[in-house]
N, C-alpha and C positions, 0 to 999 in steps of 0.2 A: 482717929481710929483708921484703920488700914481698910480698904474695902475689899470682901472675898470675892476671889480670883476665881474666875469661870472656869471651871477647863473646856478640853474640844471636846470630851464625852460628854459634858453637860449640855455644851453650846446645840452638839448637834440632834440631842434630843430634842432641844424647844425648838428646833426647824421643824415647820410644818409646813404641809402646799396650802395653801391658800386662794378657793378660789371668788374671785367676785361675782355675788349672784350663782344661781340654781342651775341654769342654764348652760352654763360651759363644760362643767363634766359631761354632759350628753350631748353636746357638739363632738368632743372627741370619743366618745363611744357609738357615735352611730357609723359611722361607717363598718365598725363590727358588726352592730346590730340589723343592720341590711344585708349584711352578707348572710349572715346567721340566719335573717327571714326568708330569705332568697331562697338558699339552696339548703337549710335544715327542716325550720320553722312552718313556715307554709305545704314542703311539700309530705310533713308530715301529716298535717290539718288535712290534704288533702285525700288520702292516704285513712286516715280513719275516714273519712265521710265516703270514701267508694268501697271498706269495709259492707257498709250497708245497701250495695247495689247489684246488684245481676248486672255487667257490662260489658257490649263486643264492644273490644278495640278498631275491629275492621267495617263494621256497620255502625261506629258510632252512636252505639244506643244504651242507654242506663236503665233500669227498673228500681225501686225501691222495695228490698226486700225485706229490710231491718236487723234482725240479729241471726237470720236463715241460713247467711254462711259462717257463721260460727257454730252454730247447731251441728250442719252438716259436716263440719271438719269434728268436731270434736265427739261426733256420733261413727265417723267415718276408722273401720278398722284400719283401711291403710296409712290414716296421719297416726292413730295412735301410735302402730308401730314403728312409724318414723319418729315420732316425737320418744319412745323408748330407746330406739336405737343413738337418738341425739344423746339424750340423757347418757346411758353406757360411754358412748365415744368419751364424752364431755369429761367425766369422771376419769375414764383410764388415762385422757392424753394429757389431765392437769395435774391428776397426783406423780404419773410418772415420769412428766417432763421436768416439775418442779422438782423431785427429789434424782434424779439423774443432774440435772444441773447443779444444784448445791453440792454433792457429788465432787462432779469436774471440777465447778469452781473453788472447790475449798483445796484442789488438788493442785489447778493453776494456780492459786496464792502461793505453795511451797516457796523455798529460795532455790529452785534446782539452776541448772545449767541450760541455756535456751529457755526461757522459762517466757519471754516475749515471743518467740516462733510460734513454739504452744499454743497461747493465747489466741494467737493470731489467727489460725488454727481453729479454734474452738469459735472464733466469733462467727468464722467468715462465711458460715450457710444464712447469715441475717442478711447477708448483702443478695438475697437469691432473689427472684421471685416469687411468687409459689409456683408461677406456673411453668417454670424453668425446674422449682423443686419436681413438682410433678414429672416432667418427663425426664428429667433423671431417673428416680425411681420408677419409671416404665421402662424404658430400657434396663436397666437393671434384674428388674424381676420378672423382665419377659421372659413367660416360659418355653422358647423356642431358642433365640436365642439369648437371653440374657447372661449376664455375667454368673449372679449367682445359682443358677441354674446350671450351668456348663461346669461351676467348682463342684455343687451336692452329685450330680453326674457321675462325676470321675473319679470323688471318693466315697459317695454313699450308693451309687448307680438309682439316685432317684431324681426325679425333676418336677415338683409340684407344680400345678396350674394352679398360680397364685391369684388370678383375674376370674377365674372359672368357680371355685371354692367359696360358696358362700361365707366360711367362717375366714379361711385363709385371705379374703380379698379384703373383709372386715379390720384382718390386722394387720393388715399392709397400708392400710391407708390410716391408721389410727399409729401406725409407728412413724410412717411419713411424716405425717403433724406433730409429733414426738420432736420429730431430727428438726422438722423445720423451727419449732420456737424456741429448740436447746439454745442458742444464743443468743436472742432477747434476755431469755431467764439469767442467763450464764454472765451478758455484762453487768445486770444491777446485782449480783451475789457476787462477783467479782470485786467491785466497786464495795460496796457494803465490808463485803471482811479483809480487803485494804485496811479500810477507815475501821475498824474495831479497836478497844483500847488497850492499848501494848499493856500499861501496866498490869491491866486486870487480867489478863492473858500469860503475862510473868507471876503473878502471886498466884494461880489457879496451879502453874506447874513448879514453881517452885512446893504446894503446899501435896506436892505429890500426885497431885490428878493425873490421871493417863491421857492418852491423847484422845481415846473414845470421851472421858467424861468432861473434857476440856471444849469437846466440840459439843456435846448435846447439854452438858450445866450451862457452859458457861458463855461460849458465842449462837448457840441456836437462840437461847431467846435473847437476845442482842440482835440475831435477826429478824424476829417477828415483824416489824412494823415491814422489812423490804415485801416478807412472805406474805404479806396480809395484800399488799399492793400488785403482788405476783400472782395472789391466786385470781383476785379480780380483772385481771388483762389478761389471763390467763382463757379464763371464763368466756368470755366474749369473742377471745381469737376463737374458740374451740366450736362458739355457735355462728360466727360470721365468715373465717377465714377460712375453713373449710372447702368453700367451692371450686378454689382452681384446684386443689389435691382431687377430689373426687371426679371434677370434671373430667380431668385428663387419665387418671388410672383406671377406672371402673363406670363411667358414665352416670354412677349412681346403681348400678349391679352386682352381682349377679342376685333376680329374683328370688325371695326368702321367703312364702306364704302370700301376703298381702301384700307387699313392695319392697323394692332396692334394698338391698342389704343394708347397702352403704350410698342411702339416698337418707341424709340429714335434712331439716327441717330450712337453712338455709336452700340448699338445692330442691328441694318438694316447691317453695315458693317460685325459685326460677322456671320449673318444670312448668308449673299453673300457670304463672304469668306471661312468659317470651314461648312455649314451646305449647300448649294447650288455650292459650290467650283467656281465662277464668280470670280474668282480671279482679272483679270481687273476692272469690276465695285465696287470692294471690294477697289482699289487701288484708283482710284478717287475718291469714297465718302473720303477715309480718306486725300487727296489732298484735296477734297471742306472744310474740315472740319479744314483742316487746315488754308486755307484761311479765313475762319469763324472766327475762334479764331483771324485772326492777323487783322480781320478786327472789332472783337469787342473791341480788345487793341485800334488800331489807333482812335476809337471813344471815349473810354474811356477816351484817353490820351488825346482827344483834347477837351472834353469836363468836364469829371469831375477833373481832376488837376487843374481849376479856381475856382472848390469851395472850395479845398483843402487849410486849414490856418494853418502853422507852426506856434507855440508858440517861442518866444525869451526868 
């Protein structure tokens, strides 16, 4: 009898690694795992436990005070309002960065003419800094001499104090972080509806679909899984990236009641920390703010991964 013939898709499935002994996979993983205690791990451990202390940096002294500066922040009108105005920012700059980008992108996928220029174009504010982004946009909307000021001028004969205007500095700096993550969003949506499937995209318009119902039947939830992944980086820029835009436009100004307009709960923490030296209450906001984040994943994860539709 003939003996069956392995093929390479078979062969290469029974390759497996194989190691001798327990011990060698974590030879080659420690050196991650050092680094990762080094500079993530530990200095987060350290970081809760001054949470719990009343500490000068410049007198080297700690107190144990226990849960007093979380009390005091979360009793405290000025963080709530910071912690509201986060929340607002957070909301406006991810629903409308994400749906402006899909937008563009779905616009960039066209077959037009120059359609690589475009793109190119559309990518190229990911290459900025932020804090390069920032004083772009200050120059810009300086109201003395900026650009758009000098155009509203000449044909509306007005020049708003964009830095000055409690609401108007709010949305200068919540559009800034708009423009600056359009092209993070813009290359994974780009990439994504490349890769969508021709055929299904032919039978949808062959069966008459218009081009509206072609994009929201039949490639939006095709791209749920990129959108699901977009909203959560999303998320994070909006509570962590925020500092160099606000730093350089607004300092965290102009005064709104109890604090900075546009003093977000990342900068409130630098304010405490490097600028008031509250080192304690510096360590808790970034404790709350950690729980923040793992508690907007737990929602995310339990509620938008059901609208989430993988393609087979």
């Amino acid at each position: 009898m003939t003996q069956p013939v392995r093929t390479a898709t078979a062969a290469s499935t029974d390759e497996r690694a194989v190691f001798r002994g327990s011990a060698l996979p974590w030879v080659f993983l420690l050196p991650t795992l050092a680094i990762l205690a080094v500079f993530i791990y530990l200095p987060a451990l350290r970081t809760l436990k001054l949470a719990a202390y009343r500490a000068n940096v410049i007198l080297g002294t700690e107190k144990f005070v226990g849960l007093a500066n979380f009390a005091e922040l979360l009793q405290s009108k000025a963080y709530q309002q910071v912690a509201l105005q986060t929340l607002i920012f957070m909301l406006l700059t991810v629903s409308t960065g994400l749906l402006l980008s899909l937008a563009l992108a779905w616009l960039a996928s066209r077959p037009i003419r120059g359609a690589k220029t475009y793109r190119l174009l559309l990518i190229y504010p990911y290459a900025l800094s932020p804090a390069i982004a920032g004083t772009l946009w200050l120059f810009l909307f300086n109201p003395e001499i900026g650009v758009v000021n000098q155009i509203l001028g000449s044909l509306f004969h007005v020049k708003p104090r964009w830095l000055d205007d409690p609401f108007l500095a709010f949305g200068l700096v919540t559009l800034a972080a708009v423009w600056k993550g359009l092209a993070y969003n813009i290359v994974f949506y780009l990439a994504s509806i490349q890769n969508l499937p021709g055929d299904v995209m032919e039978a949808a318009e062959i069966d008459g679909a218009s081009p509206a119902q072609i994009f929201w039947r039949v490639a939006f939830p095709l791209l749920t899984p990129i959108t699901f992944f977009l909203v959560f980086t999303n998320v994070v820029s909006a509570l962590f990236d925020s500092f160099a835009l606000t730093d350089i436009l607004t300092k965290g100004g102009p005064y709104y009641h109890n604090a900075g307009i546009t003093t977000f709960l990342v900068y409130q923490l630098y304010q405490d920390g490097f600028v008031n030296f509250k080192t304690g209450a510096a360590a808790a906001q970034a404790a709350l703010m950690l729980a923040m984040v793992g508690f907007i994943s737990w929602i995310q994860f339990r509620t938008g991964e059901k609208q989430v539709h993988y393609g087979h």
